[in-house]
Every structure is written in C-alpha cells, then in structure tokens.
C-alpha positions in Angstrom: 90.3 47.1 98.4 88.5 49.9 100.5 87.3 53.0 98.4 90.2 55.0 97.5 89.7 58.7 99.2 90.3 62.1 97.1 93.8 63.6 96.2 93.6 66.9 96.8 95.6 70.3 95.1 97.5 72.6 96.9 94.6 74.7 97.2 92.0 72.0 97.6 90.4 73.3 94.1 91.1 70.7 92.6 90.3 66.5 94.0 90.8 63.1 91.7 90.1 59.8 92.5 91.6 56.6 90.2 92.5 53.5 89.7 95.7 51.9 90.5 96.8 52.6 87.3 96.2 56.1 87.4 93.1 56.0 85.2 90.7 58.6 87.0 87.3 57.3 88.6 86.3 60.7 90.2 87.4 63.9 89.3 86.1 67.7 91.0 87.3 70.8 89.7 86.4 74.5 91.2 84.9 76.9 89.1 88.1 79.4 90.0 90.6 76.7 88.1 88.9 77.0 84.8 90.7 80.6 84.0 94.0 78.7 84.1 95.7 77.7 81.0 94.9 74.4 79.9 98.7 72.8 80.2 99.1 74.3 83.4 95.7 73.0 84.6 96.1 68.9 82.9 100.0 69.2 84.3 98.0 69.2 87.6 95.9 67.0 87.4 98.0 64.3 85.5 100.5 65.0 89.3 97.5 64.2 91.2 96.3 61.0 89.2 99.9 60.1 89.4 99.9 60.8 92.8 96.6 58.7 93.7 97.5 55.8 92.0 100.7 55.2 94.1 98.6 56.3 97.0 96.2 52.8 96.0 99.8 50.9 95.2 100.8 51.8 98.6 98.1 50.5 100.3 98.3 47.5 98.4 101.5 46.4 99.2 100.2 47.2 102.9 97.7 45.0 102.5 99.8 42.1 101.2 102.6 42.4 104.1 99.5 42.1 106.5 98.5 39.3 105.2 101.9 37.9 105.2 103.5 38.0 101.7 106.9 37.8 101.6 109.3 41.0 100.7 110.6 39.1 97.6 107.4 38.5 96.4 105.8 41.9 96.7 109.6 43.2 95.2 109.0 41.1 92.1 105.3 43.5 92.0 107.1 46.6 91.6 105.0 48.2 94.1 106.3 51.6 95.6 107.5 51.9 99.2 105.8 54.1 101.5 109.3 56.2 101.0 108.5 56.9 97.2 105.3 57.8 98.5 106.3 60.7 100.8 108.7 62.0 97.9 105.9 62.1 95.7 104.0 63.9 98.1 107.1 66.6 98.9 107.3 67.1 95.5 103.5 67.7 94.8 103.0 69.4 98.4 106.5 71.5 98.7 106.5 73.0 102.6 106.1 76.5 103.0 109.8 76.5 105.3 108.3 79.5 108.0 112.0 79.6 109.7 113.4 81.6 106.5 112.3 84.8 106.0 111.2 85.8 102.1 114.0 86.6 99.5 112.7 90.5 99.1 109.6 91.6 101.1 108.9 93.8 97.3 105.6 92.6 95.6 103.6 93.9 92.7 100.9 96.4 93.2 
C-alpha cells in the first residue's frame, strides 16, 4: 500500500497520519493549538485519525476492485464506500455556504 498522505484540520494546524485502524503513525501539531483545551484539542484529533483511517480503507477497497475482487467479497470486508468517505469529510470539513448571507452582521469587540 503507497504511503498514506496527511489529514489535515480545518485550519491546517493540525496533520495525522495512521494506520488503517486508526492507530496514528505521524502526528504535527502547531504551536497556536496548544492554548486549546485538552478535550477540544484530542476530540480533533481522534476526528482526524478517524478520518485517515477510512481514507487508507478507501483506498484499499480501490485497490482490490482494480485488481478484480468481486463486490461480495470486498462486502464481506466491511470496507467503507467512497460515499461514507465524502460524509465523513462534510462532517469534518462543513462548507462555508457563501450564497447565504450571516444570521446578524453583530460581533464582539
């Protein structure tokens, strides 16, 4: 299997790499992410290990249907679709929707 590139944060402050399992290999965090409370900060990057290791079980089952496996025996893996892999992206990566304009235009100063 080809070396696995980075998951990224929102803001790019934060990159993992894993396993197919999930089980982090690489893991970068900005200097800026350190003020955030600790939750907060392993919720993230639990989302992005999560979000790595279906990016390798994609590519896997990829791999398999190019080599000519049939869909009943890649079913029987369990590996995800490339579906459950863009809704585990929207979820992690929300769009900013740009046709809608804000819900007050108020901030705090």
């Amino acid at each position: 299997m080809p070396q696995q590139q980075p998951v990224r944060s929102h803001t790019g402050t934060i990159a993992v790499v894993t396993t197919e399992r999930g089980l982090p290999t690489a893991l970068k965090i900005d200097k800026s992410e350190l003020g955030r409370p600790p939750q907060e900060l392993a919720g993230e990057i639990l989302a992005l290990c999560r979000l790595s290791a279906l990016r390798a079980q994609v590519a896997y089952r990829r791999e398999l249907e190019a080599k000519g496996f049939s869909a009943t025996v890649i079913r029987e893996l369990g590996l995800p679709t490339d579906q459950d892999l863009a809704d585990a992206e929207a979820e992690l990566y929300p769009e900013d929707d740009d046709d809608e304009p804000p819900a007050t235009w108020m901030r705090s100063v």
